[in-house]
KEDO-952308 format. One record per residue (C-alpha): residue in one letter; y negated, x negated, z negated. Coordinates in steps of 0.25 Angstrom, whole numbers. Layout:
# residues N
<rest = A py = Y px = X pz = Z>
...
//
This chain:
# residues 300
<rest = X py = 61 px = 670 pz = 65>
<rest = X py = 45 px = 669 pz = 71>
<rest = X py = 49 px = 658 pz = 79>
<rest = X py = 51 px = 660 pz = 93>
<rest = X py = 62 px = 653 pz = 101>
<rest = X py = 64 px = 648 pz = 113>
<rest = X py = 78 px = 650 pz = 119>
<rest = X py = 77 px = 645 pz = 135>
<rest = X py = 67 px = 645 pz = 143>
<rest = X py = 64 px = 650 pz = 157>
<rest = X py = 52 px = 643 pz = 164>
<rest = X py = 48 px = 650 pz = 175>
<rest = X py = 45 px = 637 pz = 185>
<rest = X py = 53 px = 628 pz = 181>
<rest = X py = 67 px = 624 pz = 184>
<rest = X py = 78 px = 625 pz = 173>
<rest = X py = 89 px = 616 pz = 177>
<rest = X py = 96 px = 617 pz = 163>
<rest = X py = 97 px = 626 pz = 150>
<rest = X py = 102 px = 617 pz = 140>
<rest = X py = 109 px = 621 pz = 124>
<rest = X py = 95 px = 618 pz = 120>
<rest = X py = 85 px = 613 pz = 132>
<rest = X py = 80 px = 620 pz = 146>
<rest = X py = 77 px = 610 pz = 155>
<rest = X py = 68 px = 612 pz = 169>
<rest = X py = 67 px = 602 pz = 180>
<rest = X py = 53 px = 599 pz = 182>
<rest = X py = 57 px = 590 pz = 193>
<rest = X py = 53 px = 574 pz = 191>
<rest = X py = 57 px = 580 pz = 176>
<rest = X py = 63 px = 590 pz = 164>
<rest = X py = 57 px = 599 pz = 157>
<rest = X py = 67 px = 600 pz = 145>
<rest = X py = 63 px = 613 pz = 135>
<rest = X py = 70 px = 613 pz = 121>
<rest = X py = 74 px = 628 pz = 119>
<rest = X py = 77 px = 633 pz = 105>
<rest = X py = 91 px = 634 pz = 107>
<rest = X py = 100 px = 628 pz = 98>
<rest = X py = 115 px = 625 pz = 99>
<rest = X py = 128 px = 622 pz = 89>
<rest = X py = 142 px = 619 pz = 95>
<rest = X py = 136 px = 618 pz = 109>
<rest = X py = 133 px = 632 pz = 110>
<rest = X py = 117 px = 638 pz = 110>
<rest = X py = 115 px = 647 pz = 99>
<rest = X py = 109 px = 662 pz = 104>
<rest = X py = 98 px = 658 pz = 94>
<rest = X py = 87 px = 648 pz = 98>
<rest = X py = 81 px = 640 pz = 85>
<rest = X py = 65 px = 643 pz = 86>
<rest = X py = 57 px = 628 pz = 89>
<rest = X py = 70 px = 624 pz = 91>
<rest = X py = 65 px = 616 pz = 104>
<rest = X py = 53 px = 612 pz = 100>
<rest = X py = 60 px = 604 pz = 89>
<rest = X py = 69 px = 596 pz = 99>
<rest = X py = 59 px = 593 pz = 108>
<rest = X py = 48 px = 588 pz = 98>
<rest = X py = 60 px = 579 pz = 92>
<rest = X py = 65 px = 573 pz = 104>
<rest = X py = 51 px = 570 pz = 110>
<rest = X py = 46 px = 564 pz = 94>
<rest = X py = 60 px = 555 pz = 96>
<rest = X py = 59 px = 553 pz = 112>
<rest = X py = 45 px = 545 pz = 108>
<rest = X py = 53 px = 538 pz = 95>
<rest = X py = 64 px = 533 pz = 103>
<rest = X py = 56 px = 528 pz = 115>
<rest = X py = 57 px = 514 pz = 110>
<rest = X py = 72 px = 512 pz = 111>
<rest = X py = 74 px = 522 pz = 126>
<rest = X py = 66 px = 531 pz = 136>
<rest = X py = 66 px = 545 pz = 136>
<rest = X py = 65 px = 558 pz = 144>
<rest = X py = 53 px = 563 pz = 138>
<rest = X py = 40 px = 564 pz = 146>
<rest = X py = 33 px = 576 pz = 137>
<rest = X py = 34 px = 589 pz = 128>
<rest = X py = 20 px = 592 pz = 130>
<rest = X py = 20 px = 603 pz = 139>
<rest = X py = 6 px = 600 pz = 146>
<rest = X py = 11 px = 588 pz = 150>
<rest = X py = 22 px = 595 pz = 157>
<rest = X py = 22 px = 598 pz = 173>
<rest = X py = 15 px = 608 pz = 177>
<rest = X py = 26 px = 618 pz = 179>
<rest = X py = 28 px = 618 pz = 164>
<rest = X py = 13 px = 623 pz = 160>
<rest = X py = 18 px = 639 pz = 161>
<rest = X py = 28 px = 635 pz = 151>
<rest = X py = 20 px = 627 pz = 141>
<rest = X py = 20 px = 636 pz = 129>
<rest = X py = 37 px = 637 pz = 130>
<rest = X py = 39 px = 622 pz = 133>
<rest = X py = 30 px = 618 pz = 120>
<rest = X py = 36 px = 608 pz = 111>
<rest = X py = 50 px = 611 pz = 116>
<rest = X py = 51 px = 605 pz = 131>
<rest = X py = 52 px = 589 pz = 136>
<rest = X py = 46 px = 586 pz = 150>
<rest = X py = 56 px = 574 pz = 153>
<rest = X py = 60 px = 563 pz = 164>
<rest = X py = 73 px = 567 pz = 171>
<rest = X py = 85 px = 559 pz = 167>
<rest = X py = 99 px = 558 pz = 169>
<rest = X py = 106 px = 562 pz = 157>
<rest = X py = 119 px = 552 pz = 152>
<rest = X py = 131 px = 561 pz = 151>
<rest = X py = 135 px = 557 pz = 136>
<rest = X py = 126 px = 563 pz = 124>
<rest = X py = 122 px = 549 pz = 113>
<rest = X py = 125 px = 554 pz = 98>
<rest = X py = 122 px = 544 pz = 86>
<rest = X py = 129 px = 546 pz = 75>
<rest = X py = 125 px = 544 pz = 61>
<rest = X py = 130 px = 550 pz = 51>
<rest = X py = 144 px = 559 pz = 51>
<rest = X py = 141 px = 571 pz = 56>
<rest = X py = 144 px = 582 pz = 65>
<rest = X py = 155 px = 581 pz = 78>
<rest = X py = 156 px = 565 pz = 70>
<rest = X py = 162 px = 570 pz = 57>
<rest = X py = 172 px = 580 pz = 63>
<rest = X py = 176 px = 568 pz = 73>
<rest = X py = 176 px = 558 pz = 61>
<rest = X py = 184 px = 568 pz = 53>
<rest = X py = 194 px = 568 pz = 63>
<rest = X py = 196 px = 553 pz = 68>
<rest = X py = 187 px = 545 pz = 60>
<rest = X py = 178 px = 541 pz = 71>
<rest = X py = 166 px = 547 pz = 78>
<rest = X py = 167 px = 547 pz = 93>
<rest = X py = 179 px = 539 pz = 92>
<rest = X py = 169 px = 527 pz = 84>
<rest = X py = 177 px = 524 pz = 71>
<rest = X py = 169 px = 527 pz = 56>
<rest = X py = 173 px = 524 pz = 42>
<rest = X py = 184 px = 531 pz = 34>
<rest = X py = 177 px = 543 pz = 26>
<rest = X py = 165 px = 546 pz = 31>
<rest = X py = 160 px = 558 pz = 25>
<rest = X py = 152 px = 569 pz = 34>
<rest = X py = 137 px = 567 pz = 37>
<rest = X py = 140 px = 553 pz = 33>
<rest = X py = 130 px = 540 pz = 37>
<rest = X py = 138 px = 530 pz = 46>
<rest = X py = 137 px = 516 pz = 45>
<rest = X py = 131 px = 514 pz = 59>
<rest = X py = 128 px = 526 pz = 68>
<rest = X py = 139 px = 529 pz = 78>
<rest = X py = 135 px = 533 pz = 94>
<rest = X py = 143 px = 545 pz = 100>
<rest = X py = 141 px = 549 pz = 113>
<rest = X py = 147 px = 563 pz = 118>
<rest = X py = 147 px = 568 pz = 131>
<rest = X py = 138 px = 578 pz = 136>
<rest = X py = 143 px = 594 pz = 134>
<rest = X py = 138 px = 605 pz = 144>
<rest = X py = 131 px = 617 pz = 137>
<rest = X py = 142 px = 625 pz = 129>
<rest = X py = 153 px = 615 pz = 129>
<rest = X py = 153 px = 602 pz = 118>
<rest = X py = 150 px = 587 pz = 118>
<rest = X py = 160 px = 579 pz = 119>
<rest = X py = 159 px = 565 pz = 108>
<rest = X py = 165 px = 552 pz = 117>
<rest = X py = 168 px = 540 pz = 114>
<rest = X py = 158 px = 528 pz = 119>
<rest = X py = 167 px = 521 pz = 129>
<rest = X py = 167 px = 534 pz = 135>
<rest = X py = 151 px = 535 pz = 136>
<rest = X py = 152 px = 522 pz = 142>
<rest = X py = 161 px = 527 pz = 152>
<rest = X py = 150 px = 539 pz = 155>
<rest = X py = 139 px = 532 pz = 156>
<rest = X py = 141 px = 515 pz = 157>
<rest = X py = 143 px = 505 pz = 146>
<rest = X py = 130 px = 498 pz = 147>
<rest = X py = 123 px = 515 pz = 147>
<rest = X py = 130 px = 518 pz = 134>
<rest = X py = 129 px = 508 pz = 126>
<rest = X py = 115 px = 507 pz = 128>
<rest = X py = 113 px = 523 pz = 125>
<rest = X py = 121 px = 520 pz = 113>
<rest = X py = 114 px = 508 pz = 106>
<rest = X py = 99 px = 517 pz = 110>
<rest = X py = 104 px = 530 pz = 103>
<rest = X py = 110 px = 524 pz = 90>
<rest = X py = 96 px = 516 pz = 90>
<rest = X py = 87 px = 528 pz = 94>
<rest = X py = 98 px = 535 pz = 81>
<rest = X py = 92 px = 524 pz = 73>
<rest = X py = 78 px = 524 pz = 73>
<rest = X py = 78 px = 540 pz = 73>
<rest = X py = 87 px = 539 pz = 61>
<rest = X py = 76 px = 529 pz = 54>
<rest = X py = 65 px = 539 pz = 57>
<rest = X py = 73 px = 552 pz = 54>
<rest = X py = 77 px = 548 pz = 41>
<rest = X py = 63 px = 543 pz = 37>
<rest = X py = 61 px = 558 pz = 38>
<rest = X py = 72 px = 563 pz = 30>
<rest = X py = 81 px = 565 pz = 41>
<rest = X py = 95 px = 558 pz = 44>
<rest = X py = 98 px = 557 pz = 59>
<rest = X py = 113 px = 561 pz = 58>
<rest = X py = 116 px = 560 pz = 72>
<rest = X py = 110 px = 564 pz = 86>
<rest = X py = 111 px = 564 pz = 101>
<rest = X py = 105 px = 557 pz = 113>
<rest = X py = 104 px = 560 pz = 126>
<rest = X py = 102 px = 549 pz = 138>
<rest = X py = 98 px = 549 pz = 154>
<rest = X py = 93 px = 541 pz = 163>
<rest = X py = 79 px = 543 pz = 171>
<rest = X py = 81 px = 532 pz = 182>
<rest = X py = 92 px = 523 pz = 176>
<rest = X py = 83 px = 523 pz = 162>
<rest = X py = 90 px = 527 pz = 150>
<rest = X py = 82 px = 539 pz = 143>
<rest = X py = 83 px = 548 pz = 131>
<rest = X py = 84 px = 561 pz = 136>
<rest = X py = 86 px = 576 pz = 129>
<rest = X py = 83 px = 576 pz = 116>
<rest = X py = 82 px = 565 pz = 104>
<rest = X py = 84 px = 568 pz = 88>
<rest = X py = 81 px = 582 pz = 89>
<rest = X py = 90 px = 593 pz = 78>
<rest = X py = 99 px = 596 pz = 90>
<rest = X py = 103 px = 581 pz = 93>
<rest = X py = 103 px = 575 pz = 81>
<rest = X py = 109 px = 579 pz = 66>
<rest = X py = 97 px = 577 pz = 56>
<rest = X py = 100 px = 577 pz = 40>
<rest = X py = 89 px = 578 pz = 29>
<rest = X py = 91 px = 565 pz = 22>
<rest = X py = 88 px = 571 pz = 8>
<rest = X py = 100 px = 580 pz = 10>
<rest = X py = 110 px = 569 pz = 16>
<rest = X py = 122 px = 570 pz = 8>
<rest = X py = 137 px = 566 pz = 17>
<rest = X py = 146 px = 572 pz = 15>
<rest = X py = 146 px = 584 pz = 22>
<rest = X py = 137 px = 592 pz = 32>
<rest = X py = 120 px = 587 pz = 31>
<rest = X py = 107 px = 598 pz = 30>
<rest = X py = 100 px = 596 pz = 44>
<rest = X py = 89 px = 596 pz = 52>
<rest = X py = 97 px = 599 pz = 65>
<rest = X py = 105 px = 611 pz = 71>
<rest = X py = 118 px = 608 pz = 63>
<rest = X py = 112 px = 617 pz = 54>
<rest = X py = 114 px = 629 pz = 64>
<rest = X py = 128 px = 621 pz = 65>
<rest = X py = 132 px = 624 pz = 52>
<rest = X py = 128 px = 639 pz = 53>
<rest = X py = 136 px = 642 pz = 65>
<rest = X py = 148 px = 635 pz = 57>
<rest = X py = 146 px = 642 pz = 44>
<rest = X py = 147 px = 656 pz = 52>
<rest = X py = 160 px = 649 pz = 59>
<rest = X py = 156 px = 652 pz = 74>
<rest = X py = 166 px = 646 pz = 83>
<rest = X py = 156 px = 637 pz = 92>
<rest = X py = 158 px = 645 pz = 104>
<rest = X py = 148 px = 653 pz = 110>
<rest = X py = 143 px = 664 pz = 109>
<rest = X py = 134 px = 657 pz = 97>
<rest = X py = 131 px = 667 pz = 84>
<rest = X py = 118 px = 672 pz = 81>
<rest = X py = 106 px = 664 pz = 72>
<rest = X py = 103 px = 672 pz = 60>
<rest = X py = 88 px = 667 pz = 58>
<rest = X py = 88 px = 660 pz = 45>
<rest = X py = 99 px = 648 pz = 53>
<rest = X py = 89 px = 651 pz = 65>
<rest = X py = 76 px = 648 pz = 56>
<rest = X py = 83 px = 637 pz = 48>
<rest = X py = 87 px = 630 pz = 60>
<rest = X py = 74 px = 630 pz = 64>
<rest = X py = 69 px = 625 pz = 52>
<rest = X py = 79 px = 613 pz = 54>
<rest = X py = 75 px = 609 pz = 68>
<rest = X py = 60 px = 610 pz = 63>
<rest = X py = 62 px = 601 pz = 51>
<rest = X py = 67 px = 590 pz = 60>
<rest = X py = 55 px = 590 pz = 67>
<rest = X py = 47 px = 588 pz = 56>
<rest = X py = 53 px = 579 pz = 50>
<rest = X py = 58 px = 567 pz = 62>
<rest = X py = 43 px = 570 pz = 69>
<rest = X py = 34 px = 576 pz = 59>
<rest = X py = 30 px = 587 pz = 69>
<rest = X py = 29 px = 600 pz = 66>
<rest = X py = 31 px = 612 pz = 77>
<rest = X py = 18 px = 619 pz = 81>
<rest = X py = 18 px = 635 pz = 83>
<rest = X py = 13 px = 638 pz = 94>
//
């Protein structure tokens, strides 16, 4: 391949409280230090592979879109520039280089926020059975990858490592997290959905569907994790939209479709990469960063 990979990380001097599917995150005390690893996973289970950059990607995404959507809520984010980290960090600059957050601690809601598109993914395969999405009602004969009329909000519980999230309906995020909480969580992710969709798709780029994750830093609602990266969001080339069926893409459903074309079971343990699925999904994720920020990775 010639690229090197970061798989986890070990730093000597900080504490890791957590060793996510994808991120390592140390508690720096009055903060996080959150390092995207290039890990990747499909079906909830981390592929033995890592995808080289991988990391590097997500975190230039997410702290491009943190600034975008600072406008409409707060955020976690305090740097990704490693000299403007604490002190403890400075052994460990060259490994936390483009691919690590410094952020304010927050307290994470317990429901992952998912905007909905387009027909796609976990929707299609619950449209297909019941006609809805999440138990919210859609037109009679949709066809896969499909544009809806207006975009649908699906929260989903939160899943350990290893096990699946779990789509509820939005009385039942009421019942989580308040009423007054979710609706307003709610009407900011589907207008955060908007205004990324209007700059994605002036650069070629349908925002199918994505995730948010929310906490809150003394009482304040924040964005927190990540935001419109490949691995939270579905990303279609606009020149190559046709519904109908399954979209090109510039996320990990690519890896996806791989893994269902060699019919693995979904259950650990995950098969071996060959190279060329490890160098095009690299490609993918790359791609997406040029494209949404116009930024390009530098090799260091």
């Amino acid at each position: 391949m010639g690229f090197k990979a970061v798989r986890e990380t070990d730093l000597t001097g900080l504490k890791l409280i957590n060793r996510g599917k994808v991120r390592d995150i140390y508690d720096l005390g009055e903060y996080l230090l959150i390092v995207a690893t290039d890990r990747i996973s499909a079906f909830d289970v981390v592929m033995s592979d890592p995808i080289p950059d991988k990391g590097k990607v997500l975190t230039r995404i997410s702290a491009f879109w943190f600034d975008q959507m600072a406008e409409i809520v707060p955020h976690h984010l305090i740097s990704i520039i490693p000299s403007e980290f604490p002190a403890a960090c400075r052994p460990h600059e060259v490994i936390l280089r483009d691919r690590t957050m410094l952020v304010r601690k927050a307290r994470p809601l317990p429901v992952e926020c998912v905007v909905r598109g387009y027909l796609a993914g976990s929707g299609w395969v619950d449209y297909q059975k019941t006609g809805a999405v999440c138990c919210i009602p859609l037109p009679e004969e949709l066809k896969e990858s499909d544009r809806l009329e207006t975009p649908v909000f699906t929260p989903a519980t939160k899943a350990e490592r290893g096990t699946h999230d779990e789509n509820i309906p939005f009385d039942e995020m009421e019942r989580i997290v308040g009423k007054e909480l979710a609706r307003r969580v709610r009407d900011i992710s589907i207008r955060m959905y908007f205004q990324a969709c209007r700059h994605a798709e002036n650069h070629g780029i349908i925002v199918a569907d994505t995730k948010f994750e929310f906490g809150l830093i003394n009482g304040q609602l924040v964005l927190i994790d990540e935001l419109f990266t490949p691995d939270s969001s579905r990303f279609w080339p606009m020149d190559g939209y046709r519904p109908g069926g399954p979209q090109n893409s510039f996320d990990k459903q690519f890896l996806r479709d791989y893994l269902i074309s060699i019919n693995w079971d979904r259950n650990p343990p995950p098969p071996s990469l060959p190279p060329e699925i490890i160098g095009k999904t690299r490609e993918k994720y790359l791609e997406a960063l040029s494209r949404l920020t116009g930024e390009k990775l530098e090799e260091h």
